[in-house]
N, C-alpha and C positions, 0 to 999 in steps of 0.2 A: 589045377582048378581053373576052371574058365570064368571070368567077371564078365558080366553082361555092360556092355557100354554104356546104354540106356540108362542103367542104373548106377554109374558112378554119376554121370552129368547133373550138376545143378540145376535146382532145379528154380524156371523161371516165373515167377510171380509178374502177373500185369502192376503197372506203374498206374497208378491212382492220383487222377492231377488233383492238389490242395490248394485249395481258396485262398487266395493272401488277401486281406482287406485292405484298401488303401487307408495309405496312411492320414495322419489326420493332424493336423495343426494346430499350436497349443493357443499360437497369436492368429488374428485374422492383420492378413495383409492390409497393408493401409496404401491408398491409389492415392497421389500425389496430388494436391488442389492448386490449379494455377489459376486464381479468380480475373475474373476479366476488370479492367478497368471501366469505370465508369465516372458522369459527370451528373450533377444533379443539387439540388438544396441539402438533402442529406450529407451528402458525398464533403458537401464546403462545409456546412455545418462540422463534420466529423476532424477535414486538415487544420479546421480553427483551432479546434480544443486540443490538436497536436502540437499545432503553433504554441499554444500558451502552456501545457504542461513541460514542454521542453524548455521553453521560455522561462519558466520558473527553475526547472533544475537543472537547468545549462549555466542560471544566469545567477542566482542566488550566491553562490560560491564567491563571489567576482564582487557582490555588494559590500562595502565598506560603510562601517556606523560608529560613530567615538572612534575613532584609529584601529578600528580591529573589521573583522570578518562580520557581517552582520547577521547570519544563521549560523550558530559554527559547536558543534558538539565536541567539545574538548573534553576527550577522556583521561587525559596526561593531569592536568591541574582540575578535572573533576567539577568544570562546570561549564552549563547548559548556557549559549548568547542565542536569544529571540528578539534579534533585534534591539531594543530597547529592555527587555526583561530578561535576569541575569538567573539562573536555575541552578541549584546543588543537589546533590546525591540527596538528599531529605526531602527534596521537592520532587521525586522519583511519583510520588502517587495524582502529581499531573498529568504523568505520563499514563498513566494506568485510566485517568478520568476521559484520555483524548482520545484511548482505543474506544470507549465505552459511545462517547459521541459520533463515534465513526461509523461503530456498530449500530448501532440505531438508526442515523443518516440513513446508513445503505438501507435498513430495512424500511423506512417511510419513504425513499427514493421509489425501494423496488416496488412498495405495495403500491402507489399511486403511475408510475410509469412503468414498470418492467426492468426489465436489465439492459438501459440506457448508460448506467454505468458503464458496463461492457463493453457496451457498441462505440461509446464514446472517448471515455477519458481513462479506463485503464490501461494499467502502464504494458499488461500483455498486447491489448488492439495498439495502443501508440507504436508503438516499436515493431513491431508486424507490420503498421503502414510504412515506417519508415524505409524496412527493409525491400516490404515490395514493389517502392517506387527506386532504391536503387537496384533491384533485378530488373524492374522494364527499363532501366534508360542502359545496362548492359545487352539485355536478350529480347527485347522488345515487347510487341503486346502477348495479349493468351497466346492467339495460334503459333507465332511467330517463336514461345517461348515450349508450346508442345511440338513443333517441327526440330528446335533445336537440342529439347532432352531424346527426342527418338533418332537422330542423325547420331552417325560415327563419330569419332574423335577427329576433327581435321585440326588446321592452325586457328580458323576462327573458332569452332566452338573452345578452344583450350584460352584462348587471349578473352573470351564474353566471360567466362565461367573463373578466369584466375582473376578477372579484374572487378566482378561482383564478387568472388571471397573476400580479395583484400580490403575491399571498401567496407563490409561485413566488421571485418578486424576492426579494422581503424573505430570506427561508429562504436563499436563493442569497448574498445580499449579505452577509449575517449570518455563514452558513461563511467565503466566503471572507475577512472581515474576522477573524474564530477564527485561520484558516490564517494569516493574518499579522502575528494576536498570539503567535505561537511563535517568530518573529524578530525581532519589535518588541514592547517591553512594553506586555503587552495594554493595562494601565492608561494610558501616554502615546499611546497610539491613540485610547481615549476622551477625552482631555483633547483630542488633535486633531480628532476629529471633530465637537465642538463649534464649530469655523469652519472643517471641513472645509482642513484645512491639514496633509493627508497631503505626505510627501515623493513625488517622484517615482516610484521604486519600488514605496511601498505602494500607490498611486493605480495601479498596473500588475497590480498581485501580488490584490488584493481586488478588482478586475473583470473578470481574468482568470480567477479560480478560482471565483468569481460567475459568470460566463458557461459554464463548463465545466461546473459543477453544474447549472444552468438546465439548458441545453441537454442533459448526457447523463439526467438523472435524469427533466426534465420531458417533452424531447421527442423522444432517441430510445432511450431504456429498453432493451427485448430487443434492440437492433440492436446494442449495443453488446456484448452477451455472445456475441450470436451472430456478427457480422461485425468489429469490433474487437480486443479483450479475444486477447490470443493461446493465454490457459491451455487454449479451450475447446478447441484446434488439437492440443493437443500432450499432454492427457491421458489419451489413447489407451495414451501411450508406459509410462503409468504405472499404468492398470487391468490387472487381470486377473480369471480369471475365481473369483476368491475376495474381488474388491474387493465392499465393501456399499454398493451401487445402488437406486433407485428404481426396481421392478419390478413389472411386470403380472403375474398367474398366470393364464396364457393356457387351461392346463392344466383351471383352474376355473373361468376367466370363457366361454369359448367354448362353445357359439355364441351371440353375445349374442343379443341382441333385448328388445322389450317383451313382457307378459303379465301377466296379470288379478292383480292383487291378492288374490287368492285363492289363488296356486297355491304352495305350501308349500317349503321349500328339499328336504323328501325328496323332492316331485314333480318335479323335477327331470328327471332322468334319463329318467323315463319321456315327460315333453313334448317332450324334446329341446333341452333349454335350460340354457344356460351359468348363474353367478353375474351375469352381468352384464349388467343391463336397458339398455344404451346408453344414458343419460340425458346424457349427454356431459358431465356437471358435470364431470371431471376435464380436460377440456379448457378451459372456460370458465374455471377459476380457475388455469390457467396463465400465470403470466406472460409465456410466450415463446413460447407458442400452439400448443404441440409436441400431438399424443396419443400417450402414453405407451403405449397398446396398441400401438400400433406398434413398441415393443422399444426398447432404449436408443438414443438418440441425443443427437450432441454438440451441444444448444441444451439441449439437460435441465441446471437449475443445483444436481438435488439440493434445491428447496425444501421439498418435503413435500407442498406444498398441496392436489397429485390425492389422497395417502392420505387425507386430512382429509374432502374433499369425498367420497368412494368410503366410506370409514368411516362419515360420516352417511348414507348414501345404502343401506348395509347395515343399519345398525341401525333403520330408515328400514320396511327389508322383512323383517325378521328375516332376514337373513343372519349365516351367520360375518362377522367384520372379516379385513382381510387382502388382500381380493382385488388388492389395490394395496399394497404395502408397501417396506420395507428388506429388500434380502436380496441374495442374490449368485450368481448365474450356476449355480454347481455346486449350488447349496442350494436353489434353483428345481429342476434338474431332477430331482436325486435327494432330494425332498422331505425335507431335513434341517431338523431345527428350529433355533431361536435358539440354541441352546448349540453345536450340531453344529457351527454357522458361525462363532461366537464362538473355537471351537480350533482353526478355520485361519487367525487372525488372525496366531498368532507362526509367519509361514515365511520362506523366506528374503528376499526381497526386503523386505522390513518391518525384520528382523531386522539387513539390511546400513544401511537408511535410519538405523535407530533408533541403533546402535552409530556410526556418522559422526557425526550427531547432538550423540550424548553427548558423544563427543572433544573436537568442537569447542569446546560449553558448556563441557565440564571444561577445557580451553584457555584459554579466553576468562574464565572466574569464576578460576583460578587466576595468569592474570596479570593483570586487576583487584586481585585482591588483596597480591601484591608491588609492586603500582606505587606508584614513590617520589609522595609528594604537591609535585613539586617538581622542574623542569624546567630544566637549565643550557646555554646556546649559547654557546661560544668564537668570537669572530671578530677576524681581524685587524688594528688601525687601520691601513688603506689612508690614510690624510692625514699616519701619523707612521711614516719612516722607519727602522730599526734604526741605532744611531748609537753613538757614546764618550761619555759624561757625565763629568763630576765625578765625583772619587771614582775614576777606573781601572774605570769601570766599562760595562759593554754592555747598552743597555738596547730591551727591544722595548715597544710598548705594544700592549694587546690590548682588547677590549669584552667585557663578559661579559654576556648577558641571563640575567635568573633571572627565574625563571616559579614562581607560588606557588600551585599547584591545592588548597591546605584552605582551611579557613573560619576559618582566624583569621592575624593577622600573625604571619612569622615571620623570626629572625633568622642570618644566615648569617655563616660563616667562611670564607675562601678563602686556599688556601697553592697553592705550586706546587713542584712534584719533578722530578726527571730527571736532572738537573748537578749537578754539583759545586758547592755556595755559589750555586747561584740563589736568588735572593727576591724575593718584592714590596716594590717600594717605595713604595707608595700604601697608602691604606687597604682592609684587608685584611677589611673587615667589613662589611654592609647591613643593612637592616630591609627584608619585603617585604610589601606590606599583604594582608592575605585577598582571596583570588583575582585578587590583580596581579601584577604585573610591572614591573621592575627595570633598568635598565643602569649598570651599574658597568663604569669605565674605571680597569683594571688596567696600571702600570706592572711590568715584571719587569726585571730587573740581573742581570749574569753578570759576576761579576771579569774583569778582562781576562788574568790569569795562566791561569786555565782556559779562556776562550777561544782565547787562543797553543796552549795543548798540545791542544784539539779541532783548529782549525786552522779556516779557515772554509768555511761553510755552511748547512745547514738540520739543525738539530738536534733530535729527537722530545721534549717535554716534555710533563707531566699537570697538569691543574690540579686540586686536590681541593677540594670542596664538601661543610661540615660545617654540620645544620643545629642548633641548640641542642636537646639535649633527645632527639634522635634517636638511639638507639643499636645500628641498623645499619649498616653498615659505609657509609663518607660517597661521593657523586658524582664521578665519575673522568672528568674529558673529556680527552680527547687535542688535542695543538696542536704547535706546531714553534715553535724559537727562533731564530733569523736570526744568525748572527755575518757581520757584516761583512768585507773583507778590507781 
C-alpha cells in the first residue's frame, strides 16, 4: 500500500497575531514634590506658628506647677493635671465638650478664612516643614535636591541621604518620646532612658508615634492631606462663596505667557498679555503640587506660599502685588476690595457658628467655675450584710470614696439624713491629702422602734459631705438603708 506523503504531513494553519491590551494600573503613580523654598510675609507668618506649636509641645512636658508635671495625664492613679485644675474619670464629659469646641472652632475658622488651619498650625503642615528644612540643609535647594534623587549612588549621595534619615529618626523618636511624657512624667522617662527600661506601653506608645511622624511627615507629606486627612473631603460643606480662599485673578493674569523685560505693565493691553509671565514658581513652591491657576481645589491647604512666590516674582517685574492673593469668590468677581470682603464676614452661617460656639464656652467656663473641688462615691459593703446589733439597733455599712481635686489637704465631715434617729456610728471625719483620694468605711444604725413603724425594705437616705472652711451649701449623695425583716 503506498501513503501519499502530502497527506500524512500536518497540516499547517496561519498564526493569527492576538491583541494583548496593555496593562493597566490599579494605583496611579505618585511623582515626588520637591517644593522650592521660599521667603515672604506668608512664608514668616507660617515658621511663627511652628515656633509656637512646638513650643508648646516640646515644652509643656518640662512645666512644673505644685511639685508635679503641670499638663500631665496620668492614667496609673487616673487623674487629669491642667495646670492648676485637677480631673477624674467622672470628669471624662470635659473631654467630650472640648472635642465639641474644637469642632466648631474649626468650622467658623474655615467658614470665615478657608483652611488656614492647614496651611498653618496643623500638626501635618508643622512637621512637614520641619522635616523639609532638615532635607535642604542635607541635599540642598529644589534643583540641587532633583539633580541628586536622579544621580547614582556615589559616596556623597549615600552620606546626604543617611544623614537626613538619621535626623528624620532622631526628630521622630524625640516627639514621640514628648507625646509620652504627657502620660508618663516626662522626668521619670529620662531617668529610664538612661538604661532604656521603658515599661511596656511607653516602649509601644514612643515608636509608634515615632513611626507615624517619620512616615507621614518624612515620607508621604501631600498624600496625606490630599488622600488621608478627611477635612480636605468635607470642607466643601463649609465654604461658600464669601469664604477667604487663595485665589488666582484670572481676570489680570490671562493670557499669560513670557515677554521681553522691557514691556511695561501699561503695555500690557496693547501686546495682548496677562499680569502673568508663567514662571511657574507658584507651582514649584506648592507643597502639594496643585496650580492654583486652575481655580480652587480641594488639595489647596491655604498655605500662602504661591502669594509669596507671585508677590516676588511681581515686584521682580514691576507689577501690582496681588495677582495671587486672599479673597473670596464674590470679591474676585465683583472686584471688591479688602474692606468690601471683610463686611461679609458677619452673615449668617458665621453668625450661627459663632453664637453655638459661645454657648458652649460660656457652658463649659461656667461649670468650671461652680465645680465643687471635691468628689464623693457612696457604695454599698457587698461583704456586710444589714443585720441587729447591740444596742436595738439596725445597722447598714456602706464605703465612701472622697476624691480631693485642690492643691492642698482637706478635711471632711460626713453626717447622714433621711430617718428618724439614723447615725453614724463610726468615725465621722477624714483628712484627704492634695489631689488624693480617700475610702472611709461608714457604719450607719437605725433604732429598731423606727425601723418596726417603716416596716421592712429599701429605704432612700442622704449622706452630707461638709468640707472645713467651705461655705457653700455641703455634698448630698443619695443612697438607701436596708431594714431587714
Amino acid at each position: 500500500m503506498t501513503v501519499d506523503p502530502a497527506a500524512s504531513a500536518p497540516v499547517r494553519r496561519p498564526v493569527i497575531p492576538i491583541a494583548v491590551e496593555p496593562a493597566v494600573g490599579l494605583y496611579r503613580a505618585e511623582k515626588k514634590i520637591h517644593p522650592r523654598e521660599i521667603r515672604g510675609r506668608f512664608t514668616t507668618w507660617r515658621w511663627l506658628f511652628v515656633a509656637l506649636t512646638q513650643l508648646a509641645f516640646y515644652g509643656l512636658p518640662w512645666l512644673q506647677l505644685h511639685g508635679r508635671q503641670a499638663v500631665l495625664f496620668d492614667l496609673a492613679t487616673r487623674r487629669f493635671y491642667l495646670f492648676g485644675l485637677v480631673l477624674y474619670p467622672q470628669d471624662f464629659f470635659y473631654l467630650a465638650i472640648l472635642l465639641i469646641v474644637s469642632a466648631y472652632g474649626l468650622f467658623l475658622f474655615t467658614a470665615v478664612a478657608g483652611r488656614l488651619w492647614c496651611g498653618f498650625a496643623c500638626p501635618q503642615t508643622v512637621y512637614t516643614e520641619l522635616f523639609l528644612w532638615i532635607e535642604r540643609r542635607f541635599e540642598g535647594d529644589r534643583s540641587a535636591r532633583l539633580r541628586l534623587d536622579a544621580s547614582p549612588w556615589t559616596f556623597d549621595k549615600t552620606w546626604r541621604k543617611s544623614g537626613k534619615q538619621a535626623s528624620w529618626v532622631v526628630l521622630a523618636l524625640w516627639t514621640g518620646f514628648t507625646f509620652v511624657g504627657f502620660f508618663t512624667p516626662i522626668r521619670t522617662l529620662v531617668h529610664e532612658s538612661t538604661g532604656l527600661t521603658f515599661g511596656a506601653w511607653e516602649w509601644f506608645w514612643i515608636l509608634f508615634y515615632g513611626f507615624a511622624t517619620y512616615g507621614n511627615a518624612g515620607w508621604m507629606r501631600e498624600q496625606v492631606c490630599k488622600y488621608m486627612c478627611p477635612y480636605a473631603r468635607f470642607q466643601s460643606a463649609m465654604f461658600d462663596r464669601d469664604t477667604m480662599i487663595v485665589t488666582y485673578d484670572g481676570a489680570r493674569g490671562e493670557p499669560r505667557g513670557s515677554r521681553p523685560k522691557s514691556l511695561a505693565h501699561a503695555d500690557l493691553p496693547a501686546a495682548g498679555k496677562g499680569e502673568c509671565i508663567d514662571c511657574t514658581l507658584c507651582v514649584q513652591v506648592c507643597p502639594t503640587g496643585i496650580d492654583i491657576r486652575e481655580g480652587l481645589q480641594y488639595e489647596c491647604i491655604g498655605c500662602a506660599a504661591c502669594i509669596d512666590a507671585c508677590d516676588g516674582v511681581m515686584d521682580k517685574v514691576n507689577y501690582p502685588r496681588g495677582l495671587i492673593r486672599f479673597a473670596t469668590e464674590n470679591g474676585l468677581e465683583q472686584h471688591w476690595s479688602g474692606r468690601d470682603m471683610l463686611r461679609r464676614v458677619f452673615r449668617p452661617r458665621v453668625l450661627l457658628y459663632g453664637a453655638v460656639l459661645l454657648a458652649i464656652v460660656a457652658t463649659v467656663a461656667t461649670s468650671l467655675a461652680l465645680r465643687r473641688p471635691y468628689r464623693v462615691d457612696v457604695l454599698r459593703d457587698r461583704g456586710s450584710l444589714a443585720r441587729e446589733v447591740q444596742g436595738g439597733r439596725i445597722e447598714n455599712v456602706y464605703r465612701l470614696q472622697v476624691m480631693n481635686a485642690s492643691e492642698s489637704a482637706q478635711h471632711f465631715q460626713v453626717s447622714v439624713e433621711g430617718l428618724d434617729g439614723i447615725a453614724i456610728a463610726s468615725e465621722p471625719a477624714l483628712d484627704v491629702d492634695a489631689t488624693g483620694e480617700r475610702s472611709l468605711a461608714v457604719r450607719v444604725q437605725l433604732p429598731v422602734a423606727t425601723a418596726e413603724a417603716s416596716g421592712a425594705g429599701i429605704r432612700p437616705i442622704r449622706f452630707v459631705v461638709r468640707r472645713d472652711g467651705d461655705d457653700r451649701a455641703p455634698l448630698v449623695e443619695r443612697s438607701t438603708f436596708v431594714i431587714p425583716r
